[in-house]
C-alpha positions as CSV (number, residue, x, y, z in Angstrom):
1,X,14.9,-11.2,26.1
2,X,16.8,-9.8,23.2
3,X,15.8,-10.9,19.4
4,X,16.8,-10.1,15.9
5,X,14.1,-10.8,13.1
6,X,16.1,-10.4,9.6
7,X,14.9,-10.1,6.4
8,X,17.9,-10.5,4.0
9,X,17.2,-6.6,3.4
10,X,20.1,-4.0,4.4
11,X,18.7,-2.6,7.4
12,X,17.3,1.3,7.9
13,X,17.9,0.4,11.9
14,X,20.4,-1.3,13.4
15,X,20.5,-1.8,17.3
16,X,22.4,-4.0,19.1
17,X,22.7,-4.3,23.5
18,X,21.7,-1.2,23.2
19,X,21.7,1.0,27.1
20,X,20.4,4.3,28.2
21,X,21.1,5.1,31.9
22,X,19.8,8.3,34.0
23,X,22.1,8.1,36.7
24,X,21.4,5.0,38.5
25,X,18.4,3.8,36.3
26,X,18.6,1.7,33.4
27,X,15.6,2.9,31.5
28,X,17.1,0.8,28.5
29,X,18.7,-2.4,28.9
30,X,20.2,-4.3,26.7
31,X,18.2,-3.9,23.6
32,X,18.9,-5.6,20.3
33,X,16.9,-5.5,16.8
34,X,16.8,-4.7,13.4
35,X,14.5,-3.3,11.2
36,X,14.5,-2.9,7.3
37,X,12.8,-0.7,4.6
38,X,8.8,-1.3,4.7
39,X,9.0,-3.3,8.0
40,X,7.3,-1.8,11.3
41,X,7.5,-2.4,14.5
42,X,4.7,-2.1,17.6
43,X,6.3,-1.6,20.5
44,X,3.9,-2.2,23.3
45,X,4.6,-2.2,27.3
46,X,3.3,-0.4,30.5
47,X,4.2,2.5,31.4
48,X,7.8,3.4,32.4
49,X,8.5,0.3,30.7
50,X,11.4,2.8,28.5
51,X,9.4,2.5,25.4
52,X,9.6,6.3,24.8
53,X,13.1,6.3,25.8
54,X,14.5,3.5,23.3
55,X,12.6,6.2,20.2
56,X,14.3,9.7,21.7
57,X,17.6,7.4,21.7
58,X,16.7,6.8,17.7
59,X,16.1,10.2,16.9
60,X,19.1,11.5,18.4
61,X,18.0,13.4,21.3
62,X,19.9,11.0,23.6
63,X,23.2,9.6,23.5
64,X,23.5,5.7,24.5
65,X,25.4,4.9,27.6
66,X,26.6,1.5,25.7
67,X,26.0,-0.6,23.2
68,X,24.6,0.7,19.8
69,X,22.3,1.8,17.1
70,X,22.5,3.2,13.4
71,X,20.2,4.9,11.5
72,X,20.9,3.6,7.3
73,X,24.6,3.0,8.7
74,X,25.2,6.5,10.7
75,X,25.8,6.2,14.2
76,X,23.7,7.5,16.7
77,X,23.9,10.4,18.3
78,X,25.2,11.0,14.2
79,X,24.3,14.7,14.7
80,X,22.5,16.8,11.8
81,X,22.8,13.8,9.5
82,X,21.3,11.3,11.1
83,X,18.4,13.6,12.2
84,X,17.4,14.2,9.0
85,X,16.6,10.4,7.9
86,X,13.7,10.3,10.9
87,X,10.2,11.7,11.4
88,X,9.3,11.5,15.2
89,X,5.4,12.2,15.9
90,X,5.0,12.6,19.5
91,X,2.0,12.6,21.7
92,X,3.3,16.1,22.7
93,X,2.8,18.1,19.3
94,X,5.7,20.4,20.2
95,X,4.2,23.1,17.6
96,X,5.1,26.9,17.8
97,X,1.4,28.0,18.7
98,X,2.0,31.7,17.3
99,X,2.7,30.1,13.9
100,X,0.3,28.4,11.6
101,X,-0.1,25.4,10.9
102,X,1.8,25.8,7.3
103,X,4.0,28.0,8.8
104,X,5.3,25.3,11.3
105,X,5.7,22.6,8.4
106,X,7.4,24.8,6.6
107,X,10.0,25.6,9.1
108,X,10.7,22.1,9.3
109,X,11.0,21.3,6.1
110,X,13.3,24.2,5.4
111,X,15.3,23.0,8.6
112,X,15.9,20.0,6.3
113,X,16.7,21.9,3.2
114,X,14.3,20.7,1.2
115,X,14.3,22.7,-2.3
116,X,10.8,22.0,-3.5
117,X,9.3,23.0,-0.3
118,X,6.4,24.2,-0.7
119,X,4.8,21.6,-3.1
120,X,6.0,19.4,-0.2
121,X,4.6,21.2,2.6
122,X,0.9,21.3,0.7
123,X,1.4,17.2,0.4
124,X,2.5,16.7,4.0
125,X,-1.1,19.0,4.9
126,X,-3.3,17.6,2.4
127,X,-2.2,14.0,3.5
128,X,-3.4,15.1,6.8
129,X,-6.6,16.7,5.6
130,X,-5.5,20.0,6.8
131,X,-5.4,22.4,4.2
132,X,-8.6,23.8,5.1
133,X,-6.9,24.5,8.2
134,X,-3.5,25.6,7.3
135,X,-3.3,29.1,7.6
136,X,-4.7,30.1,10.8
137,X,-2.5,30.0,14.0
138,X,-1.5,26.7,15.5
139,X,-2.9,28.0,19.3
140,X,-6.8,27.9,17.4
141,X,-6.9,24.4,16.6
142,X,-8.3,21.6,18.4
143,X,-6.0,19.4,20.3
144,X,-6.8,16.8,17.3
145,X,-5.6,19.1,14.3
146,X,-2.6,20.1,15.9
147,X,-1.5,16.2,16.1
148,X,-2.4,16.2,12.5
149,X,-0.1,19.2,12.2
150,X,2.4,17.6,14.1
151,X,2.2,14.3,12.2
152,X,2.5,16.1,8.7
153,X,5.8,18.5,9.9
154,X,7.3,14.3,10.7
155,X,6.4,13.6,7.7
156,X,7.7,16.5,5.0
157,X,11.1,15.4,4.5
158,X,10.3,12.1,3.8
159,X,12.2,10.2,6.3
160,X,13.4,6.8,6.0
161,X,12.6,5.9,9.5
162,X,9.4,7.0,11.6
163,X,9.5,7.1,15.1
164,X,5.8,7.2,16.5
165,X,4.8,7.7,20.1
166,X,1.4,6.9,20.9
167,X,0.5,9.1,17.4
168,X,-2.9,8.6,18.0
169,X,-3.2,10.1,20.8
170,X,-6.3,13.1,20.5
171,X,-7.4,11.8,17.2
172,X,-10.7,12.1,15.8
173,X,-11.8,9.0,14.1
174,X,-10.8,11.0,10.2
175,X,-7.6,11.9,12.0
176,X,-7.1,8.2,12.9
177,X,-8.0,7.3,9.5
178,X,-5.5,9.3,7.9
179,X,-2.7,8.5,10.2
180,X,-2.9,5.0,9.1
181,X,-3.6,5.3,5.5
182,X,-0.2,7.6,5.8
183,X,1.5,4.6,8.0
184,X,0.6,2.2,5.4
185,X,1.6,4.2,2.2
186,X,5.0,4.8,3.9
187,X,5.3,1.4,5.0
188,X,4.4,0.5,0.9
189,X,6.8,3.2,-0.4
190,X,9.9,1.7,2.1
191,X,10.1,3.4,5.2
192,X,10.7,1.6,8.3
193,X,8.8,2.4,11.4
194,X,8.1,1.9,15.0
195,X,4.5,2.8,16.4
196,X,4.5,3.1,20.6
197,X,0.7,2.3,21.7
198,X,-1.2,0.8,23.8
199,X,-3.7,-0.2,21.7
200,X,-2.9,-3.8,20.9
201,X,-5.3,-4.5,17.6
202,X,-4.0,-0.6,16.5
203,X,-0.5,-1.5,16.6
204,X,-0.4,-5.2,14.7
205,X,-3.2,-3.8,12.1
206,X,0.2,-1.9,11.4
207,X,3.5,-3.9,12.2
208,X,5.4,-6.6,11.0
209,X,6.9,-7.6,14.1
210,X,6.0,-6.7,17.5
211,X,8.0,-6.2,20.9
212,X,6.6,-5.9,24.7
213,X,9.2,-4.0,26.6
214,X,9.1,-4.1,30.2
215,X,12.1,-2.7,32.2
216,X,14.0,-1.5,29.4
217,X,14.8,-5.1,27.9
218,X,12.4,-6.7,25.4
219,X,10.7,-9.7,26.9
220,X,9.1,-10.4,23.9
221,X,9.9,-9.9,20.0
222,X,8.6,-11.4,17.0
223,X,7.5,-11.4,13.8
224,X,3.9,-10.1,13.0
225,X,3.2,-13.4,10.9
226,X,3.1,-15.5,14.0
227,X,1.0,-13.7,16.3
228,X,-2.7,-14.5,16.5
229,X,-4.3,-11.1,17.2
230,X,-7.5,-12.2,18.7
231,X,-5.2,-14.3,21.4
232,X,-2.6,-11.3,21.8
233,X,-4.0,-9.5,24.5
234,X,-3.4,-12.8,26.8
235,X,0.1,-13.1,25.9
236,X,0.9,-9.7,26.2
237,X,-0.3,-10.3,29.6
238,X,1.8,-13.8,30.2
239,X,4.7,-11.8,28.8
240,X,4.9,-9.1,31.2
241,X,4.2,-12.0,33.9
242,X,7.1,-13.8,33.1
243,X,9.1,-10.6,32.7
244,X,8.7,-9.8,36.7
């Protein structure tokens, strides 16, 4: 099932029958949605289910084999451009371990040209509750701070669109903590984002519309303010069903 929840708002993302094929899979299939500045999306599903495929297709890692998708109007792949309106957090930090933690942020945020960078990079840490932390190398921290690390490098160029996979993932409770207190004040400040977990309650605590994906296609999208959380878990479950 495909859906489109509008707003009114010019949309941040725009995908429409959407396809990513690896040879003869379709890990993709056919998705269509749109998403504008402040809304978020949870996008929940089992595993293989092409969740974190649909996001490395939105950050321009991966070219669609048809359909479409624009990132505030650029086409995707769109190249440099394009790259610089997203923040992807990954359950895979993908940190240079020699470097320190401000050291890594910092490489990413000259990447993106920013000119005030280091006032930025000490936000992006702070935010994170890692300044403490910052100056030692990356390969000495707990699996938990590096994710922080990882989440505040996403975060220093201020994208207009976040793509998080599973973000949690190896979070202490304060790490949690800050993660959604950053969510939310991006959310509040305009950015759009999609959250990837498995974590039902997590995910709507954040979204305003939420998507089960299940073979590439979406058999299941809508808006945040229909869903009864408490009752979610069971239709999740009825949605998948029906989805074969």
């Amino acid at each position: 099932m495909s859906s489109k929840i509008s707003t009114g708002a010019t949309p941040i993302v725009e995908v429409a029958d959407l396809t990513r094929e690896f040879g003869p899979t379709r890990a993709v299939a056919g998705v269509t949605f749109s998403l504008a500045p402040g809304e978020c999306l949870a996008l929940f599903g089992p595993n293989g289910a092409g969740k974190t495929t649909l996001l490395r297709v939105l950050a321009g890692l991966l070219k669609p084999t048809s359909g479409s998708a624009r990132i505030s109007g650029i086409a995707l792949p769109g190249g440099p451009l394009a790259r610089s309106r997203v923040g992807l957090i990954s359950h895979h930090t993908m940190l240079y371990e020699a470097l320190s933690a401000r050291e890594n942020v910092t490489f990413s945020a000259h990447l993106y040209g920013i000119r005030d960078a280091r006032a930025r990079v000490e936000d992006a840490l702070r935010r994170m509750s890692m300044l403490d932390r910052a100056g030692g190398p990356v390969r000495s921290l707990s699996r938990g701070m590096q994710q922080r690390v990882s989440i505040a490098r996403a975060m220093v160029h201020s994208p207009q669109l976040v793509l998080a996979d599973e973000p949690y993932s190896g979070l202490d409770e304060s790490g949690a903590r800050a993660l959604t207190l950053v969510l939310q004040e991006l959310r509040s400040a305009g950015t759009a984002i999609i959250v990837v977990t498995h974590n039902l309650i997590e995910g709507l605590s954040l979204a305003t519309h939420a998507a089960v994906m299940q073979r590439g296609r979406f058999v299941r999208h809508e808006a945040a303010s229909r869903i009864d959380a408490k009752s979610y878990a069971a239709t999740y479950r009825e949605a998948l069903a029906a989805g074969g």
